[in-house]
N, C-alpha and C positions, 0 to 999 in steps of 0.2 A: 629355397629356405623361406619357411613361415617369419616373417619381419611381428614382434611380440604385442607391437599394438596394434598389428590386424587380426592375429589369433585369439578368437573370443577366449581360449582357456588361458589366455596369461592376460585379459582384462581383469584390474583394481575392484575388486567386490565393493558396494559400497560400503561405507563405515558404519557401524552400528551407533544405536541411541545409545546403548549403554557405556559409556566411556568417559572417560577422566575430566575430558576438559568440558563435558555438561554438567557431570558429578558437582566442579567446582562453581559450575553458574549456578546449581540449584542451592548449595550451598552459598552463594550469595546471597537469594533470596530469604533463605534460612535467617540469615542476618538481621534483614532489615527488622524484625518487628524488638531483637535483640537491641539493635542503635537507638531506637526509637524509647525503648525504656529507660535506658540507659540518660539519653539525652533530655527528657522530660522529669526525669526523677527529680524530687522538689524546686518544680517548675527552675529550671538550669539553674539552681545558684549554689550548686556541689561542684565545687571545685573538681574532687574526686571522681566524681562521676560523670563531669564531664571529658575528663582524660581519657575514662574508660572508654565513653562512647567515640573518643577520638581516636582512639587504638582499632575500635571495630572497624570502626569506618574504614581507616589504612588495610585492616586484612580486606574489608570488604575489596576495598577498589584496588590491592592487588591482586585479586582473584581474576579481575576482569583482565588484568594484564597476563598473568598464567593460564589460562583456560584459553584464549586468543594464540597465543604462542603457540601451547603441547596441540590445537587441535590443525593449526598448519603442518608444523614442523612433524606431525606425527601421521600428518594423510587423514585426522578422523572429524573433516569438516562435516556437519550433517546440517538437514534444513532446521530440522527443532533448535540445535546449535545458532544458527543463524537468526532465527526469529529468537530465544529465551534470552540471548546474551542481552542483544537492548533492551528488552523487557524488563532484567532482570534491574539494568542500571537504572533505570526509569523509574524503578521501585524503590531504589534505597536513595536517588539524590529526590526525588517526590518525598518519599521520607523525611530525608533531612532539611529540605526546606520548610516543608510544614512546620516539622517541628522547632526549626529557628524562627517563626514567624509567632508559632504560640508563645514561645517566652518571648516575645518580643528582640529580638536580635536582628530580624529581615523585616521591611514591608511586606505587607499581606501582598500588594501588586506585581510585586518583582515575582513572588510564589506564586501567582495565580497566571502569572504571564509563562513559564517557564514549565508550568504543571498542563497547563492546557496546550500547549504545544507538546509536551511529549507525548497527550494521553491522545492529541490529535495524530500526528504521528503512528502511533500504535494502532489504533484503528486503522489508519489509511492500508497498512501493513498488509492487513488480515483483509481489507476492500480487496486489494488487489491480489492475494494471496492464487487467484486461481491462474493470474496472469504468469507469476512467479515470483521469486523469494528475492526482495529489499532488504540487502545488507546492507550494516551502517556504512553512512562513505568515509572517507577523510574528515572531513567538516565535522559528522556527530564524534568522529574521536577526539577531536581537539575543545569543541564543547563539552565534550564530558570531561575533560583535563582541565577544561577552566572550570568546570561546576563545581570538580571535586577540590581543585584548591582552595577555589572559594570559601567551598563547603569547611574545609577542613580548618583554613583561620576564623571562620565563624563561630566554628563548633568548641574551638580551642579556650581557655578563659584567659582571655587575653591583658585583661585586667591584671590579673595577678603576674604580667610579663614586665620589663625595664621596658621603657618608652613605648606603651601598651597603645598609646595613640596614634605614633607611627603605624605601626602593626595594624591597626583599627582603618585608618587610613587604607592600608594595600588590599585589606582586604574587598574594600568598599570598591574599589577599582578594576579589580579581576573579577567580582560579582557583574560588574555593570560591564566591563568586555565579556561576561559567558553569559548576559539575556544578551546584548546584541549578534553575536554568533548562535544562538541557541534560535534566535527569532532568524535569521539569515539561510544556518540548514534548512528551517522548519519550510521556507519557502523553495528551498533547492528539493527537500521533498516531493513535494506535490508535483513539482514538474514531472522527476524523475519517476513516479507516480503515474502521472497522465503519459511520459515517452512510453514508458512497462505498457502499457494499459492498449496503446497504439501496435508496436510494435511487438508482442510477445506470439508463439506459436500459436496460443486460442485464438490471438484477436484478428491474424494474417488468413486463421480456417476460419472465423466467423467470417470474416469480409469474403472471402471464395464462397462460402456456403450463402451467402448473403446475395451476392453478384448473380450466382448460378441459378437461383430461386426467381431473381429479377428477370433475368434469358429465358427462363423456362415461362416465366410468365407475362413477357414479349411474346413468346412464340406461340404459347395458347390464344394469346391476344389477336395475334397477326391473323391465326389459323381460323380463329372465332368469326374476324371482320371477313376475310376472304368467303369462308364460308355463305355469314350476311349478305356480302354482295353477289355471291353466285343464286344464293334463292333469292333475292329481291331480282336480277336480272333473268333468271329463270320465269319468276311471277311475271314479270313483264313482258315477256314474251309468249309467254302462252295468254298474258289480257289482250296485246297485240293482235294475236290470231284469230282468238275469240273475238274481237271485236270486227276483223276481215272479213270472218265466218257471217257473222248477225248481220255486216254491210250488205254482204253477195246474196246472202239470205233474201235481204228485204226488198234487193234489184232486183231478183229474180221474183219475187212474187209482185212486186211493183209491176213487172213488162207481162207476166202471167195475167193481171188484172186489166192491162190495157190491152193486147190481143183478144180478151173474151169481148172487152169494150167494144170489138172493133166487129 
């Protein structure tokens, strides 16, 4: 009896691009330039509008939690899946910082520090992309859990909340625990980056293909010098003889000239 994960006709096809839980990452993306209006609309002092863009945001970053679920739970992990999902978050908490940073709600630094690492990041992604697919680890989920709560009491008008300074206060605290873990992945990255980069199927045929070219080119070497030294000892052996030859030569006409002498 055929056992079903050895028989190629009952292997798992892979799963197509086109399915639900990319639908809903692209749909994120969809979002952002949505939050973004929303949240800038007379430079944040609408109350209203800012609720609004507080609402997107929650569908936004439940999206990320449903689209992660249905594409386990459902078999339809794909690589675009894998690379658009952090991309996609990148996009809308890069959004939302900026945009708390224009109306003045975030320092520009804590955004510039936290923007540059994920857009580092995402490059790195696509660097190594031919090594293989960097999914996010533990760490960028729990960063992006802190970015977004942050994000969301920021985004909130907290002012208009009972004891809006407490609140003001927490948020200030979860902002500053999600740069320290946001800067902490960003370095778990690069590692995990350069391991990929060592260790992946290209890099294990590069180093063989690499090695074999080094042998082959010992061997031409080795083959080169022996060679060398067989015509330089060949040459010298025939100067050798030639030289025996020109001696006997000259002896004999040497004792030739002295017999007529005589």
């Amino acid at each position: 009896m055929i056992h079903k994960g050895i028989d190629p006709k009952f292997r798992q096809a892979p799963a197509s691009v086109w399915n639900i839980a990319n639908a809903l990452t692209i749909s994120r993306m969809a979002l952002v330039p949505v939050f973004a209006w929303l949240l800038l609309y007379d430079d944040g002092h609408s109350t209203r509008y800012r609720l609004f863009a507080f609402g997107v945001f929650v569908v936004a970053t439940a999206t990320d939690r449903v689209d992660g679920y249905l594409a386990r739970s459902r078999g339809i992990v794909t690589d675009f899946g894998k690379v658009s999902d952090p991309i996609a978050d990148k996009a809308l908490m890069g959004m939302a910082l900026i945009g708390l940073s224009i109306i003045d709600l975030l320092p520009w630094w804590v955004t510039v520090v936290v923007v540059v690492r994920e857009v580092g990041v995402t490059a790195l992604r696509f660097v190594v992309i031919r090594h293989g697919v960097m999914p996010a680890s533990r760490g960028g989920k729990v960063k992006t859990a802190l970015q977004a709560t942050a994000i969301l009491l920021y985004v909130l008008p907290l002012y208009a909340l009972p004891r809006s300074g407490l609140w003001q206060g927490v948020a200030v605290v979860i902002m500053a625990a999600a740069v320290i873990v946001t800067v902490a992945t960003g370095a778990d990255y690069v590692l995990r980056a350069h391991t990929l980069r060592n260790t992946s199927p290209r890099a294990r045929a590069k180093r063989k293909r690499r090695a074999a070219a080094e042998l082959e080119a010992a061997a031409h070497e080795a083959a080169a010098q022996e060679a060398a030294e067989l015509e330089a000892a060949t040459h010298e052996a025939a100067a050798y003889e030639a030289a025996e030859l020109e001696a006997a030569t000259h002896e004999a006409a040497a004792r030739h000239t002295a017999g007529t002498e005589v």
